[in-house]
N, C-alpha and C positions, 0 to 999 in steps of 0.2 A: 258382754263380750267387748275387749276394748279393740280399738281399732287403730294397727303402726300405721302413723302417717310421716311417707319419706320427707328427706328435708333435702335440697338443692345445696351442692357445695355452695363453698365463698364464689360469690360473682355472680349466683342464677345463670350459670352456662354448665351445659353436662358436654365433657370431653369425650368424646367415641373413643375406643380402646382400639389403638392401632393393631391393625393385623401384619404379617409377615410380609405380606405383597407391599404395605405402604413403607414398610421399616425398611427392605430391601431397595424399592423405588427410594427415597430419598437419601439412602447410604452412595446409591449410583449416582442420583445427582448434586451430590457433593462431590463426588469425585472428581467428574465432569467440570463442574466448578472449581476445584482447585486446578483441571489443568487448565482452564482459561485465566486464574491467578495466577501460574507461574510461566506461561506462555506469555500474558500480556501485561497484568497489573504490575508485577515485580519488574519486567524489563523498563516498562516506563517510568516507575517509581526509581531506577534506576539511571536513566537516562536522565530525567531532570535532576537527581542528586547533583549531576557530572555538571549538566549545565549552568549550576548555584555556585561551584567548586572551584576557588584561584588559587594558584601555585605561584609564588610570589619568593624569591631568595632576599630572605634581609640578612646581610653580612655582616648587623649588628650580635648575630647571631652568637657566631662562631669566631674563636681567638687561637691565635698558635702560638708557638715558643720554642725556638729553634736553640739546641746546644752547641758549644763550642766543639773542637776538635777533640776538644780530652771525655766530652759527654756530660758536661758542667750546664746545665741549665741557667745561664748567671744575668741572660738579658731579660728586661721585662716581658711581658706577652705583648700580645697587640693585636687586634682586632682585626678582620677580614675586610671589615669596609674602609679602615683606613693602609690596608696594603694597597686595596681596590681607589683606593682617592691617591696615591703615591704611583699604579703603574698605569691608571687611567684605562683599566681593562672593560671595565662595565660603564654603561650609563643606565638612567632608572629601570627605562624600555625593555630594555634587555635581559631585565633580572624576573620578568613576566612571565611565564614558561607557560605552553597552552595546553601541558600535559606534567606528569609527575616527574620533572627533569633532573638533573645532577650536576652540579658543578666540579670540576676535579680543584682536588684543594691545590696543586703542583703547580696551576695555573699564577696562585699569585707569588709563586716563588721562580723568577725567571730566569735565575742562577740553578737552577735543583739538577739534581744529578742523583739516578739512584743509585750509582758506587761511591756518591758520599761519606765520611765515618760520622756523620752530621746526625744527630737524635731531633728527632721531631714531637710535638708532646699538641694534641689539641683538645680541644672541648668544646661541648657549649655555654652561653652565657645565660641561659633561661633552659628550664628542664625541659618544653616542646624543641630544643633545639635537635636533628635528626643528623644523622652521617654515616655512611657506609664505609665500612674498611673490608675490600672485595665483598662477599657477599651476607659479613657480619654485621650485624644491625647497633649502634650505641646512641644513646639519648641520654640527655642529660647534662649536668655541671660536673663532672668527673673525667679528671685531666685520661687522657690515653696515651702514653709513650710510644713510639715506632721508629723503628729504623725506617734509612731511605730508602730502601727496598719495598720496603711494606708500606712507606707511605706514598709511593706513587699509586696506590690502589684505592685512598680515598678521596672519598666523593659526597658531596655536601649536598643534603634533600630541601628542597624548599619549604617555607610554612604552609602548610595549606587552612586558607578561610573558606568560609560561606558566606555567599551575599549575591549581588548583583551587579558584581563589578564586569565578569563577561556581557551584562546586557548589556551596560552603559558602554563597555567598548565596543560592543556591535551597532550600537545607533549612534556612537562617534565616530564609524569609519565609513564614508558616504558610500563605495565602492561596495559596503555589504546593506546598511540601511534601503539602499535605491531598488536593490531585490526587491522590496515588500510593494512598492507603486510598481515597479515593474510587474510584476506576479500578479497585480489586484487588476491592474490596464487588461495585460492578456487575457487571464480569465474570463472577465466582464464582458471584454470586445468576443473574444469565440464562443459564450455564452448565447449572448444575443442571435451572433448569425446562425448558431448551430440551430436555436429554437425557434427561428425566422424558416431557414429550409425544414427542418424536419417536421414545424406545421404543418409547410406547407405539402410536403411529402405524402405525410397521414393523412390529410385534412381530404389529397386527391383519390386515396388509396380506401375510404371509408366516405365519402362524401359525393363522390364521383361514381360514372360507368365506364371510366377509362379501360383501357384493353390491355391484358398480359399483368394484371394485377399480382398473380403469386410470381412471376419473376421480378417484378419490385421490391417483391418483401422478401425475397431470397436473398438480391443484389445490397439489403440496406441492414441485412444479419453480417455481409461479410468482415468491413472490420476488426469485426470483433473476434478475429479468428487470427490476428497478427497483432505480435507486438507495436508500439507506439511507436518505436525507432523507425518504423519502414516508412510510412506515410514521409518522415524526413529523406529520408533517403532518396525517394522518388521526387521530391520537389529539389533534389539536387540536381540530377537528372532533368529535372523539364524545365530549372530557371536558375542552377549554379552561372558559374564562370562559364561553362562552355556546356550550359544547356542547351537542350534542342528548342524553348519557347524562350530563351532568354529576354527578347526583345521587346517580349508585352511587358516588361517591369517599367519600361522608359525609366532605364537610369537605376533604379532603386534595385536593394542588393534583397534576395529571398531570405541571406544569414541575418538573422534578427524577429523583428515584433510579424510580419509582414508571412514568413515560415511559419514562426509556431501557431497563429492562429490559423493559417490554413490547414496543418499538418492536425492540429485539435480539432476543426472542424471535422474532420474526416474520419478519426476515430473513437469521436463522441456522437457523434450522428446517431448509433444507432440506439445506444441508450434512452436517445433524448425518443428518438421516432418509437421508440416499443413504449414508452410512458406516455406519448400523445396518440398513438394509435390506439393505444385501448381508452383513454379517454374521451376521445371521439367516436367510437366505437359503439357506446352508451349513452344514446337521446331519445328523446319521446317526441314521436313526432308529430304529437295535438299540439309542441310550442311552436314549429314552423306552422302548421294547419294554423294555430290561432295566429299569426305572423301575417298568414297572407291573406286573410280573411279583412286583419287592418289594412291589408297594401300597403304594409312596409315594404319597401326594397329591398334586395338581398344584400345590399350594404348592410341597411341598419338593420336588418335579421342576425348577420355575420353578428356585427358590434353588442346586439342584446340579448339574442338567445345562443349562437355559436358558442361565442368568447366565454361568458357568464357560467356556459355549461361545462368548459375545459379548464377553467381557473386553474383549479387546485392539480392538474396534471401539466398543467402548462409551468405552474411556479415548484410543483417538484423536479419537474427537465431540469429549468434553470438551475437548480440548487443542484443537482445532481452533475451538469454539466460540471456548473463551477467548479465543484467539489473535484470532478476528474481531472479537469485543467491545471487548478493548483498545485495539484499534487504530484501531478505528472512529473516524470526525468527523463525518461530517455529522448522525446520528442525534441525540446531544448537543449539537450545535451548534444544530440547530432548539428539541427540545424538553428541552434540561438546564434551562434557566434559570440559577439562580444557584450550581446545582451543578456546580462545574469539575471536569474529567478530566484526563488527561494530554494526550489527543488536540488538544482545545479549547483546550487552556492555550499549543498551539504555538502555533496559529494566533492565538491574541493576542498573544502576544509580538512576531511576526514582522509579522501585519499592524496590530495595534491600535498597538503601541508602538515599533513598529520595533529591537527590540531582538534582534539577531540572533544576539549569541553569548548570552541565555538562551532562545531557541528551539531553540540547536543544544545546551544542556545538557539540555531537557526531552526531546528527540529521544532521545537519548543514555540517559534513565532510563526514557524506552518501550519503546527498544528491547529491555533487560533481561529483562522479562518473557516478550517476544516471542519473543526467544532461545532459553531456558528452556522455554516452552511445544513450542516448534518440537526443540529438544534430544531433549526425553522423549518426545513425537510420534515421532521417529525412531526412538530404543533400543528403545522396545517396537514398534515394528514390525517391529524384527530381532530380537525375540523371539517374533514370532510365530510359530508352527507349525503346518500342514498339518491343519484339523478333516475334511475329506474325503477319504479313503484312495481307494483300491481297492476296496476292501471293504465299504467304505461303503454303505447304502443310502438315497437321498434322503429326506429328513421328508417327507410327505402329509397335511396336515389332513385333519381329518374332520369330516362336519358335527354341528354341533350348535347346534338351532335358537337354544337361550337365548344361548350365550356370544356365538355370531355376532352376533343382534342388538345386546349390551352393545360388539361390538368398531365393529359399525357404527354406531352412536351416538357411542361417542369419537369415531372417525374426523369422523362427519358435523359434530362442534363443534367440531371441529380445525379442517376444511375450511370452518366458516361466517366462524371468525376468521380464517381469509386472507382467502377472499374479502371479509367483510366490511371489512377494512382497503382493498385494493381498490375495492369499494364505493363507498366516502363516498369515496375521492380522484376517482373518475369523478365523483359527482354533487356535490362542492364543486367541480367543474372547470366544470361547468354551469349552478350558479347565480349569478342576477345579483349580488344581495348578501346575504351570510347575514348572519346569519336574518333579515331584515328583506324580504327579495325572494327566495321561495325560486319563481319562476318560471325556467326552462331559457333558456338563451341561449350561445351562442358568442363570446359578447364578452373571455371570459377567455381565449381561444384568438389575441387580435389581439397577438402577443407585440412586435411594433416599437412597439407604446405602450405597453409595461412597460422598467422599467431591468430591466439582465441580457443583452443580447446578441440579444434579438429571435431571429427567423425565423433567422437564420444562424449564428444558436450552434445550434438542431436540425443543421442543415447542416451545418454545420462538424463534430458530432459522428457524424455518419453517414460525411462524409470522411474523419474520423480511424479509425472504426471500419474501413474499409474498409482503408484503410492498413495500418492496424494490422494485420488480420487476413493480407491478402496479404504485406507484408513479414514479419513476424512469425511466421508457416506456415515460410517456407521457409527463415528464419532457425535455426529452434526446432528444427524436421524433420531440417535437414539435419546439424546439429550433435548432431544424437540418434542420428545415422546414421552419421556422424563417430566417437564415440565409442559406439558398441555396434560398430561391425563392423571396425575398425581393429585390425591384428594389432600385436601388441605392443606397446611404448609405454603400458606399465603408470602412469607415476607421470605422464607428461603427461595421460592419459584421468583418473585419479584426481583432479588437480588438476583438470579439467576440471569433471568433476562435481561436486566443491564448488563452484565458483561458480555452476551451474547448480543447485544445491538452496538458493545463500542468500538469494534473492529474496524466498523461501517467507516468512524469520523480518525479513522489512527492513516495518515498517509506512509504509504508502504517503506518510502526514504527512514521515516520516523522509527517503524516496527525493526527496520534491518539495521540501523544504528544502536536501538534501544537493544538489542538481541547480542550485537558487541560487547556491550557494558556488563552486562548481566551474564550472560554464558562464557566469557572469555574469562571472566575472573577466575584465577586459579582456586578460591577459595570456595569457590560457588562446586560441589559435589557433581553437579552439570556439567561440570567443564567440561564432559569427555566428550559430549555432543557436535563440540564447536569443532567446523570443519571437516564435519562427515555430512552426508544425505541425511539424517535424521532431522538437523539442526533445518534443512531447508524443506523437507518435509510438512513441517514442523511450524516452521514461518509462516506457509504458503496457510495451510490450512488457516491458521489462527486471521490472517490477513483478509480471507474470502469468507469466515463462518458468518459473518449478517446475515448477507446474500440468501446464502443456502439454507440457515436457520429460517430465515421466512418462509421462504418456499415449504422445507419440510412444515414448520409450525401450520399455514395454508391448507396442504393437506392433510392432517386429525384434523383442523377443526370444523370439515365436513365431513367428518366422522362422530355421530352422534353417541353420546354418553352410555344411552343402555345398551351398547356393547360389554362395557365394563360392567354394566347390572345385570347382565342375563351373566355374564361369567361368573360373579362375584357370587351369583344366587346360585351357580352349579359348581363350586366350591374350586374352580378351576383357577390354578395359579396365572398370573398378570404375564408373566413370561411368556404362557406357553399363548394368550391372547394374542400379544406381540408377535409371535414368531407364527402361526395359524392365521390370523385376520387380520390384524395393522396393517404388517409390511407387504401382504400382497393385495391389500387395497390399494397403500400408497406406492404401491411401486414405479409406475408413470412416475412420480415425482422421484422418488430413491433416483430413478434415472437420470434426470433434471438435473438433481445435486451433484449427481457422479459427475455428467460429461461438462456440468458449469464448472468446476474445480480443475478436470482435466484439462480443459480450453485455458483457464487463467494461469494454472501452473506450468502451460509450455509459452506461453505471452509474457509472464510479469518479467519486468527486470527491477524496479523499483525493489521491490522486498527484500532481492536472494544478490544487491550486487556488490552487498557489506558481506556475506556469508560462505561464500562457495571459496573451494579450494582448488590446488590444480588439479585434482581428482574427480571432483565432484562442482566442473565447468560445465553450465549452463548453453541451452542455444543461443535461447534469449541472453545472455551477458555475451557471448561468443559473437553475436551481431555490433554489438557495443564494439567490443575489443578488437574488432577488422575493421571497424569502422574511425576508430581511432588509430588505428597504423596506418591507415590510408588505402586498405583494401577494400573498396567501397563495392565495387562487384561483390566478390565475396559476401561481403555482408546482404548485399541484396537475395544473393542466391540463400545462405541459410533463413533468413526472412521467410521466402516463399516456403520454404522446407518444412518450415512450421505452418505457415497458411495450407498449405498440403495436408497436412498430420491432422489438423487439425478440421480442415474439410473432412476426412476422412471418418476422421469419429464422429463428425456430426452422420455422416451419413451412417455406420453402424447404429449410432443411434438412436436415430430414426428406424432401421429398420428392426431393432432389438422391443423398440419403445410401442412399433405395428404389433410385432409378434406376442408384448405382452397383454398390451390391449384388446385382444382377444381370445387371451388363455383364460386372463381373470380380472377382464372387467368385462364383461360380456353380459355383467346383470346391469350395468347402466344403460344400456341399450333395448331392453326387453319392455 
């Protein structure tokens, strides 16, 4: 009896035979993938083309040849740069265009007349040479004859190279190169003091028996509930020209370095406080026990078991701050004054001067940092390691009356300077006219007689938000569910998650500039996006997926595998898993993702302040654009309007987030 003995394909590995759930699963998550390609990869890849890209007129180029009265072509031709050296029209500078410019060819004929009987005949002298006759295209060494009717309609296209000739005029013109020490100063400096207080914040809120501890961590969430603009706004208010604290400046003006670090302190705070809170959060307190056992002092306790144990949450704040500082616009924008950043330097180029491929150069040397910041963010978070064992036993304050009180004092002058930023934007929202009318009125609240978008940019931004939040969930969720629970298909999920973690390092100036390039192109089938709600939809989402992608990824991965084995073993399709168990386990989170998307999409201006139309005017841009006409009330009052909106849905969901927590988690609790 002979015996078949199998043989293992080429390679000694047996392939599993994909079932319909995995084919299915990984068809969605390409999808998912291609839209983070044409949402992000394509626009950037875009945006730096633009940035490489000179538009340069050489009037070596192009020649004419003007006829006689009878239509006799009898004079030689001649050359545009030597018309150009004969009326001394251009100088080199000049001929540099910082977009796809045109010259009218009429220009060097300063006699022209178009009821001339004068024939005109041009070409170019190299085949890249380009010229528009109205809206027809010719290239080429092929003479074109025109009357002078028809030739006052051309118009001469520059060459366009690649190189790096935009960087090199960006870091030869000091007035934009000074941005970048500018930019790296402020960061650095709001860096350090933000993770200086908000140690200290956490350090008394998890380390201490201080009293009234949940209204601490309520008052050090608000921030985050207003755009960046406002914090400026209110420091106009307490130390402008004709502030009410003016006088603690001695001298020195808030418009400048002095503003925006205080103005980032204030809105980076809580970032930095929720990554050292839970850091500190997680000690064993056999290291203090073995601590006092040496008679260490609580100095050097702080200095070798404190510090040692919050490293890596300490040097993610920083990075994280940085990261938000740099990138920041509207903050600077309001109260920098004459001191430029990188952030503010796009948005002149692009809006002030129209100069779009050095907007897509400053873009390009923001990004840098960002990168960098976002890079070492990452490595030391894979270097982090496990401070709560098994064995562990949890740290327990102890009270003590002295320290307590000194922690409840910081805290309480922590909490007076939010609220007080806060503060004075409520009650500049309410007075008639400061300081000359400081009687209460709602008249700055009548936004359809302010420029900025009126009543329907609030609107519009509540519609986007909402948008944003539902589309966004289930975009974010389901692609997180995608790639954590998808069996094999190692390097498509890996690719995957790169583009889901670059969002993180893309500053929003960058994403809304790059979204220009790329959707505005009439060639791009896209186009029809640009300029409605979807295009800012759209943005927003792609801008915030890190964030939320964590979070969802977070929870599946405390969702253990043989769910998908006891499904798989009861022949039960992966879908109906998902839509039965998944998402009303993670639903607590689903929520997370929702109301974090809805808070940033009525806050961001960075992202949406390249993309909105009159139609489709923002709050957050609306606060920008009062506050740039000089309606600085105004602008406070729609501020708060979103700090309102957005208190609000924190508290719906909160109380959405109780009501789930009891429908159906009610088995973590058993």
């Amino acid at each position: 009896m002979s015996e078949s003995v199998a043989t293992l394909p080429k390679g000694g590995r047996v392939r599993p035979k994909l079932g319909r759930d995995d084919v299915m699963m990984r068809l969605w998550m390409v999808v998912i993938a291609l839209y983070l390609v044409v949402t992000l990869a394509f626009p950037l890849y875009a945006m730096l083309s633009k940035s490489v890209s000179t538009f340069r007129f050489d009037l070596t180029w192009f020649e004419f040849q003007v006829s006689n009265e009878e239509g006799r072509f009898d004079a030689a031709p001649i050359l545009a740069s030597a018309l150009n050296a004969n009326l001394g029209l251009y100088v080199e500078a000049d001929l540099v265009t910082g977009s796809d410019g045109r010259l009218a060819a009429t220009e060097f004929f300063p006699e022209f007349s178009f009821r001339s009987p004068v024939m005109y005949r041009i070409r170019g002298t190299v085949d890249d040479a380009t010229f528009l006759v109205g809206s027809t295209r010719h290239q080429g060494q092929e003479w074109v004859e025109l009357d002078s009717n028809t030739f006052r309609r051309v118009q001469l296209r520059p060459a366009t190279s690649t190189g790096l000739d935009n960087f090199r005029t960006y870091f030869a013109t000091p007035a934009l190169s000074n941005s970048i020490t500018n930019s790296l100063v402020i960061a650095t400096l709001s860096t350090i003091v933000t993770i200086v207080l908000a140690f200290a914040y956490a350090y008394a809120l998890n380390r201490s028996c201080a009293r009234f501890k949940g209204f601490f961590r309520l008052v050090a969430m608000a921030p985050i509930l207003v755009p960046s603009l406002l914090p400026g706004i209110a420091l106009v208010y307490l130390f402008g020209n004709q502030g009410m604290l003016k006088s603690l400046l001695m001298g020195e003006s808030i418009y400048g370095p002095i503003g925006i670090v205080i103005g980032a302190v204030f809105f980076t705070f809580p970032h930095a406080f929720l990554i050292l809170s839970t850091a500190l959060a997680i000690s064993d307190a056999r290291l203090y026990e073995a601590a006092a056992a040496l008679r260490a002092s609580p100095w050097k306790t702080f200095w070798t078991v404190t510090i040692p144990g919050a490293r890596y949450g300490l040097i993610s704040a920083a990075f994280v701050v940085f990261n938000l500082v740099i990138t920041d616009f509207g903050l600077p924008k309001v109260i920098g004054g004459q001191y430029n950043v990188l952030a503010v330097d796009i948005y002149k180029q692009v809006i002030g001067q129209q100069n779009f491929e050095m907007g897509a150069v400053v873009s390009v040397v923001l990004v840098i940092p960002a990168l960098l910041a976002f890079a070492v963010d990452r490595f030391v978070q894979r270097r982090q390691v496990a401070q709560l064992t098994a064995r562990s036993v949890p740290f327990q304050p102890k009270p003590d009356r002295a320290r307590d009180r000194a922690w409840f004092t910081c805290c309480t002058v922590i909490a007076v300077f939010i609220l007080g930023i806060l503060g004075v934007c409520q009650f500049a929202a309410l007075v008639k006219f400061w300081p000359y009318d400081l009687s209460l009125s709602l008249n700055n609240y009548r936004f359809d007689l302010m420029d900025g978008g009126g009543w329907a940019s609030y609107y519009n931004s509540i519609k986007m938000g909402l948008i944003t939040a539902a589309v966004g969930t289930v975009i974010i969720f389901f692609g997180a569910f995608l790639v954590e629970k998808s069996n094999g298909f190692t390097t498509g999920r890996n690719i995957f998650q790169m583009f889901a973690m670059l969002p993180m390092a893309i500053p929003g100036m960058v994403l809304g500039l790059a979204y220009i390039f790329f959707f505005n192109d009439p060639a791009n089938p896209l186009h029809v996006l640009y300029g409605t709600m979807a295009i800012l939809v759209i943005c927003t989402i792609t801008h915030f997926y890190t964030v939320s992608h964590l979070t969802a990824v977070t929870a599946l991965k405390q969702m253990d595998r043989e769910f998908e084995a006891v499904s798989a073993s009861l022949k039960q399709p992966a879908m109906k898993l998902f839509s039965r168990v998944t998402v009303p386990v993670c639903l607590p989170a689903i929520l997370d993702i929702s109301i974090y998307l809805f808070v940033n999409a009525m806050t961001t201006v960075s992202a949406v302040v390249f993309l909105y139309s009159p139609k489709t005017s923002l709050a957050s841009v609306a606060v920008l654009n009062m506050d740039d006409a000089g309606d600085i009330a105004p602008a406070a009052a729609m501020g708060m309007m979103i700090f309102y909106t957005n208190a609000a849905a924190r508290i719906i969901h909160l109380a959405l987030s109780r009501g789930v927590m009891k429908r159906t988690q009610a088995w973590r609790f058993r």
